[in-house]
MISE-909832 format. One record per residue: residue number from 1; x negated, y negated, z of N, C-alpha, C in turn. Coordinates in steps of 0.1 Angstrom, whole numbers. Each point is the difference from the previous one (the first is absolute). Layout:
+------+-------+-------+-------+-------+-------+-------+-------+-------+-------+
! resi !   n_u !   n_v !   n_w !  ca_u !  ca_v !  ca_w !   c_u !   c_v !   c_w !
+------+-------+-------+-------+-------+-------+-------+-------+-------+-------+
!  NUM !     X !     Y !     Z !     X !     Y !     Z !     X !     Y !     Z !
...
+------+-------+-------+-------+-------+-------+-------+-------+-------+-------+
***
This chain:
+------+-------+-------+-------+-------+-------+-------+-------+-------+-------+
! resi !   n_u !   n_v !   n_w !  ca_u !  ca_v !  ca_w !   c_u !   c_v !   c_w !
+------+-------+-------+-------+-------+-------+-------+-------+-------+-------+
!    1 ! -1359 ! -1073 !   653 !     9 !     8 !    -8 !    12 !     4 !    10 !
!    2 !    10 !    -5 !    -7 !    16 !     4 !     9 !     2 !    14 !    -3 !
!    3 !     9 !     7 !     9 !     1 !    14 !    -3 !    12 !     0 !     7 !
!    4 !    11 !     1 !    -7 !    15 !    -5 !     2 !     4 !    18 !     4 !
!    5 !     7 !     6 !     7 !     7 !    15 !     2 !    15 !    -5 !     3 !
!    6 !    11 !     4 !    -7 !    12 !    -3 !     4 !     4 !    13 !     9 !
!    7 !     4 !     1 !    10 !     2 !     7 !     9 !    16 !     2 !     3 !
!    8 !     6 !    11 !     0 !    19 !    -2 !     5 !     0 !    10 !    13 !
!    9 !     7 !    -4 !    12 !     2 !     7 !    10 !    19 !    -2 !     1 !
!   10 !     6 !     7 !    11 !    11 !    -1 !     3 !     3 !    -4 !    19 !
!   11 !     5 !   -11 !     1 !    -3 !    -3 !    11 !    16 !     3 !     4 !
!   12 !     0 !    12 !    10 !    12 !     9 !     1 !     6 !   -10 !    11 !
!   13 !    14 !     6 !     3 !     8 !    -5 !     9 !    -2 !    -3 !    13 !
!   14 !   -12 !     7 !     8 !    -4 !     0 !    12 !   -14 !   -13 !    -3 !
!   15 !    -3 !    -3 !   -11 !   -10 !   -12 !    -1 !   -13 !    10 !    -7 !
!   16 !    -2 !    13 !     5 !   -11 !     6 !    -2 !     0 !     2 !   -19 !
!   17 !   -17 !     0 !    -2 !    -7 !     0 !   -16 !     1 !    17 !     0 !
!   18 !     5 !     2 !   -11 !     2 !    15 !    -6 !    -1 !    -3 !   -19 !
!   19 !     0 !    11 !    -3 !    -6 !     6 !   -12 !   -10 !   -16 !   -11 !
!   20 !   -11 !    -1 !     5 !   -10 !    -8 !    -4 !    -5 !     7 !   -15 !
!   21 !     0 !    -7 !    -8 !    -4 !     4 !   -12 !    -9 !   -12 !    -9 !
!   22 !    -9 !     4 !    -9 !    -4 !    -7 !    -9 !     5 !    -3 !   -14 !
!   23 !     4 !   -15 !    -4 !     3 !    -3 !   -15 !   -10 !     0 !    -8 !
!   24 !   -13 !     0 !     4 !    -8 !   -12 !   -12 !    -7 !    14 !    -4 !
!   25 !     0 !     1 !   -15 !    -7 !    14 !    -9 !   -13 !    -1 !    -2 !
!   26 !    -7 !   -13 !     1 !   -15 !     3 !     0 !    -7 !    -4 !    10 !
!   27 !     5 !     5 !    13 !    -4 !    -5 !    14 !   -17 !    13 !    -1 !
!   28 !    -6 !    -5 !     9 !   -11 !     3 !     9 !     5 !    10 !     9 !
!   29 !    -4 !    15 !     4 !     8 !     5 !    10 !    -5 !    -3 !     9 !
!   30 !   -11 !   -11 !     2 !     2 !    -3 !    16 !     4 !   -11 !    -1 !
!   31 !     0 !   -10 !    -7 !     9 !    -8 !     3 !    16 !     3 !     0 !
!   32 !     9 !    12 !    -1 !     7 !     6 !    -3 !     5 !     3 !    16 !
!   33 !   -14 !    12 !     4 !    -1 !     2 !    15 !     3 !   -14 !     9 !
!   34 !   -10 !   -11 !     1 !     1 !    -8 !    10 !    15 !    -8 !    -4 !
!   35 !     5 !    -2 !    -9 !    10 !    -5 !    -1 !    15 !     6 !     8 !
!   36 !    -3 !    17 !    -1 !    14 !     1 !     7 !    -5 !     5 !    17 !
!   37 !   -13 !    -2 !     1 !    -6 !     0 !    12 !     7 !   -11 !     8 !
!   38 !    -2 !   -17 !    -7 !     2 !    -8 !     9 !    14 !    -2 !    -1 !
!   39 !    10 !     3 !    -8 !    15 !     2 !     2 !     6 !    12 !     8 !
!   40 !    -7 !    14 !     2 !     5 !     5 !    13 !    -4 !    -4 !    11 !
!   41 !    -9 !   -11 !     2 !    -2 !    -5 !    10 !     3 !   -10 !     7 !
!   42 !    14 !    -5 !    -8 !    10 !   -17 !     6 !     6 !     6 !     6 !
!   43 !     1 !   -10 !    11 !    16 !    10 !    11 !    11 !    -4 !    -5 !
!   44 !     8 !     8 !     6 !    14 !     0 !    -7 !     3 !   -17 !    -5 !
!   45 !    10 !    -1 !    -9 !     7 !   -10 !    -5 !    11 !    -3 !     4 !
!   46 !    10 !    -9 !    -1 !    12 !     0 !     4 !     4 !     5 !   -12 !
!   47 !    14 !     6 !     2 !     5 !     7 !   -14 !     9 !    -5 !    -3 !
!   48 !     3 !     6 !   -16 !    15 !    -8 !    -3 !     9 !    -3 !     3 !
!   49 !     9 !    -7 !    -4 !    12 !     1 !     6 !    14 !    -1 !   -15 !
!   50 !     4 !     9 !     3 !    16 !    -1 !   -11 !     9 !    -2 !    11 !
!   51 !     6 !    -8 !    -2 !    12 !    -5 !     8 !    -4 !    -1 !    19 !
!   52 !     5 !    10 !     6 !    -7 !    -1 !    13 !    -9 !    14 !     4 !
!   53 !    -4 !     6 !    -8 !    -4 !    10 !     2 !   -13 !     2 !    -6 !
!   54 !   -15 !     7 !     8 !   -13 !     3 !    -8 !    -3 !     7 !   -10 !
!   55 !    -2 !    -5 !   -11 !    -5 !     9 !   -15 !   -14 !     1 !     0 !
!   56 !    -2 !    14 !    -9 !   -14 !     0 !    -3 !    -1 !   -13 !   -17 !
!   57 !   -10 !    -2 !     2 !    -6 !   -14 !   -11 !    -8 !     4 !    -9 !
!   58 !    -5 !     1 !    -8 !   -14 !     4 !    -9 !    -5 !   -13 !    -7 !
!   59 !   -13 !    -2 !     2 !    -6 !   -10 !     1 !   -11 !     5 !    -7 !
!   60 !    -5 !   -10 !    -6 !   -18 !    -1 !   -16 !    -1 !   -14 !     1 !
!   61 !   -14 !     5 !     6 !    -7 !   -12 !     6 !   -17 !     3 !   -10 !
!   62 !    -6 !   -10 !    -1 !   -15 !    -3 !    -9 !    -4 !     2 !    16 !
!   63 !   -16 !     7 !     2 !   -10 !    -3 !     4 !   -13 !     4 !    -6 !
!   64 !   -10 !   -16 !     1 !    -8 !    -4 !    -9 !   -13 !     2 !    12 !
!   65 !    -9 !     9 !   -12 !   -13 !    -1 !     3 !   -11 !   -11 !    -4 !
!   66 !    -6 !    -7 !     5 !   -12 !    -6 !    -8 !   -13 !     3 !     7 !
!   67 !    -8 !     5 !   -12 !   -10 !    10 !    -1 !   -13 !   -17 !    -5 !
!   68 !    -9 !     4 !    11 !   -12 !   -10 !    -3 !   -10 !    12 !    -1 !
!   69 !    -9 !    -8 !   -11 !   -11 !     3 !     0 !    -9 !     0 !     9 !
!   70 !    -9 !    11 !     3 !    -6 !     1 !    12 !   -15 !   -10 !    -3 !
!   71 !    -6 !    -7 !     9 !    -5 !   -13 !     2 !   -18 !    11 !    -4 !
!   72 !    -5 !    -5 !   -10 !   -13 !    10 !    -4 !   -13 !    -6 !    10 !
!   73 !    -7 !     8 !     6 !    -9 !     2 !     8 !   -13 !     1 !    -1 !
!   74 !    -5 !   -15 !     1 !   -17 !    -2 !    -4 !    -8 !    13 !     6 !
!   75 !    -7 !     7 !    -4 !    -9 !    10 !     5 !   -13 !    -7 !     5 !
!   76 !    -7 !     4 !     9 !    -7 !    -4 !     9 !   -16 !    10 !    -2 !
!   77 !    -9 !    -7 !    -8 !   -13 !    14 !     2 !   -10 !    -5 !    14 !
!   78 !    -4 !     5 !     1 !   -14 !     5 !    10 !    -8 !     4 !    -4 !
!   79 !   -11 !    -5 !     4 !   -14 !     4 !    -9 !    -7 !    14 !    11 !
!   80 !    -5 !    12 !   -10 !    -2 !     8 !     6 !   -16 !     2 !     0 !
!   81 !    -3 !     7 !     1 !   -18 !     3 !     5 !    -1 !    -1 !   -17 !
!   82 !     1 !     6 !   -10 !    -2 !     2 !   -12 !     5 !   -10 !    -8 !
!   83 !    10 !   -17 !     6 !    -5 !   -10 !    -6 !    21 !     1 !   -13 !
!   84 !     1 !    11 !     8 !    10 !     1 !   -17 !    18 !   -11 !     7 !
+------+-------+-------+-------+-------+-------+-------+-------+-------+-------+
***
């Protein structure tokens, strides 16, 4: 299962990620969480540029979760004094 979050930050004039926000309305809040988790965590960017001078940019970017099923686990008995 894909689990798509569209994410918008603003990558300001000095390169650095400011006001990180979520687009997608039926997100997971932790997938919500880890999503602007790993975008305050890129280093800076290079920033815009208008003519010869650095602008801030705003940028919406997808990041996609995929969620597996967790692998089910033969249970193991041991025979006890009482046989059960």
């Amino acid at each position: 299962m894909h689990v798509p979050q569209r994410i918008q930050f603003v990558v300001k004039s000095d390169g650095s990620i400011a006001n990180v926000t979520n687009l997608s309305t039926d997100a997971r809040p932790d997938f919500i969480a880890e999503a602007i988790r790993v975008i305050t965590l890129m280093p800076a960017w290079i920033p815009g540029q208008l003519g010869d001078r650095p602008v801030n940019v705003r940028y919406t970017i997808p990041i996609s979760f995929k969620l597996e099923k967790p692998e089910k686990k033969k249970l193991k008995y041991r025979k006890t004094l009482f046989g059960e």
